[in-house]
C-alpha positions as CSV (number, residue, x, y, z in Angstrom):
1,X,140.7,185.8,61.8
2,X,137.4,187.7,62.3
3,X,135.3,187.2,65.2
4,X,131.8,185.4,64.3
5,X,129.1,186.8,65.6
6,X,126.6,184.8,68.1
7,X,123.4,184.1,67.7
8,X,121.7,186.9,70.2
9,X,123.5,189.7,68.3
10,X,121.3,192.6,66.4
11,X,123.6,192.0,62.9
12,X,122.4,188.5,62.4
13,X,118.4,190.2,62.3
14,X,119.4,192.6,60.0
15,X,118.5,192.9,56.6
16,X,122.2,192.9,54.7
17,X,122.9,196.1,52.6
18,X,123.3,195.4,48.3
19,X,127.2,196.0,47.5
20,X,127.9,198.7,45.1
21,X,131.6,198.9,44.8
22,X,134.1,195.9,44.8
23,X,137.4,197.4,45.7
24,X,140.9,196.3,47.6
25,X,138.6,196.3,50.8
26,X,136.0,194.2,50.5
27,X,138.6,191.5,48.4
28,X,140.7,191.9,51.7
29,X,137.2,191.0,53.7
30,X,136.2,188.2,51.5
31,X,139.9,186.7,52.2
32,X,139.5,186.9,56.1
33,X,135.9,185.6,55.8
34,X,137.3,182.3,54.0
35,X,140.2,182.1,56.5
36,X,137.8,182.5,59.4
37,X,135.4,180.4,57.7
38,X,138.4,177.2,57.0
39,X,139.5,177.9,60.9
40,X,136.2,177.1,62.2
41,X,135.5,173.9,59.8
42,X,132.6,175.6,58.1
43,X,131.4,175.4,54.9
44,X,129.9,178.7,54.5
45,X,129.9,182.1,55.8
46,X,127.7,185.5,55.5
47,X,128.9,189.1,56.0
48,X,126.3,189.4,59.2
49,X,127.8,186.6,60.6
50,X,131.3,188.4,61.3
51,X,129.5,191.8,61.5
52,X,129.3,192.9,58.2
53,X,125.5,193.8,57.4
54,X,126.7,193.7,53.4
55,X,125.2,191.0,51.0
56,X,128.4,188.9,50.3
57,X,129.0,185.0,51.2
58,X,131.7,182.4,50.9
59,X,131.5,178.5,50.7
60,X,133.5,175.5,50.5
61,X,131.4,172.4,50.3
62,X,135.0,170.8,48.6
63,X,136.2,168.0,51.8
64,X,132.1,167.1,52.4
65,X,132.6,163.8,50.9
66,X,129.6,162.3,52.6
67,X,127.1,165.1,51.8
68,X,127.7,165.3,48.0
69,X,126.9,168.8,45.5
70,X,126.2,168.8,42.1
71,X,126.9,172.4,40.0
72,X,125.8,173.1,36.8
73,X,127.1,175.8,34.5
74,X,125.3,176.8,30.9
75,X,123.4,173.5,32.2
76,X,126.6,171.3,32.2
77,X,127.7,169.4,35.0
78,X,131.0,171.0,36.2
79,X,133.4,169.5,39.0
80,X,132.1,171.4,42.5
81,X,135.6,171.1,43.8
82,X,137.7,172.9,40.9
83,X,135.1,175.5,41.7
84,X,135.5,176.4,45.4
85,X,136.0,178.5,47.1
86,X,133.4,180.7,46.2
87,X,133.2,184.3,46.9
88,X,129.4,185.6,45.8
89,X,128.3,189.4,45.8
90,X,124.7,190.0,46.1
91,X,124.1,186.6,45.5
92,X,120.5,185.7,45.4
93,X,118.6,182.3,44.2
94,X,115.2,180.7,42.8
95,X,114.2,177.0,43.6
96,X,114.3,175.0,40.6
97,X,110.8,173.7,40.4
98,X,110.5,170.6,42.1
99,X,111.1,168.6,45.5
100,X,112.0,169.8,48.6
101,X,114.7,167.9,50.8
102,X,115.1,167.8,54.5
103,X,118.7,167.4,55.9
104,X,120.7,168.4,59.0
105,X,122.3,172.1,59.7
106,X,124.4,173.4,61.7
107,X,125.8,177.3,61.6
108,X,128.7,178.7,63.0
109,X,126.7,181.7,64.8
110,X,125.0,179.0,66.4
111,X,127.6,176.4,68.1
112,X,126.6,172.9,68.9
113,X,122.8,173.3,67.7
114,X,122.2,171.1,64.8
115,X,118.6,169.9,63.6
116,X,116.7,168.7,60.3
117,X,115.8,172.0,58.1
118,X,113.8,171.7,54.6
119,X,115.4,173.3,51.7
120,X,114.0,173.4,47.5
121,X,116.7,170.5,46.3
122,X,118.1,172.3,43.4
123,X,118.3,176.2,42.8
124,X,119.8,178.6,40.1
125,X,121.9,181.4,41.7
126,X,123.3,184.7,40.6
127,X,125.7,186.7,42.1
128,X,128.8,188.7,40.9
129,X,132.5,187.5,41.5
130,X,135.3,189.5,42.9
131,X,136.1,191.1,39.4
132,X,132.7,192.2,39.5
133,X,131.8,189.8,36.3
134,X,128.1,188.1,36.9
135,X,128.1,184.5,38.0
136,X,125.0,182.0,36.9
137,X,124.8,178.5,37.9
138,X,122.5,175.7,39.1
139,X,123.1,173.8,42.6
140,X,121.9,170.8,44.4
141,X,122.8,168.9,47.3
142,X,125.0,170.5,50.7
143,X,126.3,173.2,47.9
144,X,122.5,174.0,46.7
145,X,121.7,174.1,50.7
146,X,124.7,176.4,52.2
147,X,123.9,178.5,49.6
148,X,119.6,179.4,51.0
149,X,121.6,179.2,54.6
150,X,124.0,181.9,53.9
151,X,122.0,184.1,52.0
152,X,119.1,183.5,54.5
153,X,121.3,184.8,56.4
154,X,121.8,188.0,54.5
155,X,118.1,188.3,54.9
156,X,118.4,187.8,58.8
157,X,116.6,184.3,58.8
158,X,118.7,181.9,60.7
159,X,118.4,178.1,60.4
160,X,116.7,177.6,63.5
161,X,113.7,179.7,62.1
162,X,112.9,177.1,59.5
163,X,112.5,174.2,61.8
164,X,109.5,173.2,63.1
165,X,108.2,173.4,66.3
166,X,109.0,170.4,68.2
167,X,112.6,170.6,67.3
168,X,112.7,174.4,68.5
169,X,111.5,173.6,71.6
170,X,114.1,170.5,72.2
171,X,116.8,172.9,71.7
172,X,115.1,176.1,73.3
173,X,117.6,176.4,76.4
174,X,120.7,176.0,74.6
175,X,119.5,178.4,72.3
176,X,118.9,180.7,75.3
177,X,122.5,179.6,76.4
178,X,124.1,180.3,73.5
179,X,122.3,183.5,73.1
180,X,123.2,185.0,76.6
181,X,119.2,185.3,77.9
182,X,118.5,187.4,74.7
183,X,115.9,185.0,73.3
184,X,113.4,183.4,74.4
């Protein structure tokens, strides 16, 4: 299992580097990042988060039966769970035009902290797979919103930099906690 990085640490700031060359080594990474991921009941994970400043991700929004996804391939509805987990390479989105949503998030770099975050309600993503074969498809619900978590993440934005004010403030000293001092 690899460690995941806290929120406090440089990595999770930094701008996460394209990937050039899929090999053994980064299959072997993307395997421990799902394990890690599973142990710790998430549903996604980025390479900063366990120390890897590369742009890869993994999610599996398959046992969230109360926060539903909807995927869409060629623009056909396709069954989330025969599709997880997914492993994404440079993965990048664009919001389908249209509304936002506001829901609850949480992140494994940040234990414990949990607060309302706005998110575009659909997006199309593209990525590569571990063969190195492009990857197009459309998202909405918890699958549409871990993906803009994990690869804000891969831009160094963390969740707590998209809530507003009031709710930053009400959660400032466990932030600070969690943190070690290292924010203010």
């Amino acid at each position: 299992m690899l460690k995941v990085i806290k929120l406090g640490h440089p990595v999770l700031r930094a701008k996460a580097e394209p990937i050039t060359k899929i090999d053994d080594a980064l299959r072997s990474l993307a395997d421990d990042m799902l394990w890690t991921m599973n142990a710790y009941d998430g549903c996604g994970l980025a390479g900063n988060q366990v120390g890897v400043a590369r742009r890869i991700i993994v999610i599996d929004v398959s046992e969230a039966k109360k926060r539903p996804s909807v995927l869409r391939i060629g623009g056909k509805s396709r069954p989330v769970r025969k599709h997880m987990p997914m492993v994404l390479i440079n993965p990048e989105f664009e919001p389908i035009p249209g509304k936002s949503e506001t829901s609850a998030e949480g992140c494994l770099s940040i234990p414990g902290i949990y607060a309302d975050v706005e998110r575009h309600a659909a997006v199309r993503a593209r990525a590569l797979d571990l063969d190195g074969n492009p990857v197009e498809f459309e998202a909405e619900g918890l699958l549409g919103r871990a993906l803009q978590h994990e690869i804000d993440h891969l831009d160094g934005v963390l969740f707590i930099d998209r809530i507003d004010p009031a709710e930053r403030q009400r959660v400032a000293d466990e932030l600070h906690d969690i943190a070690g001092g290292m924010i203010g």
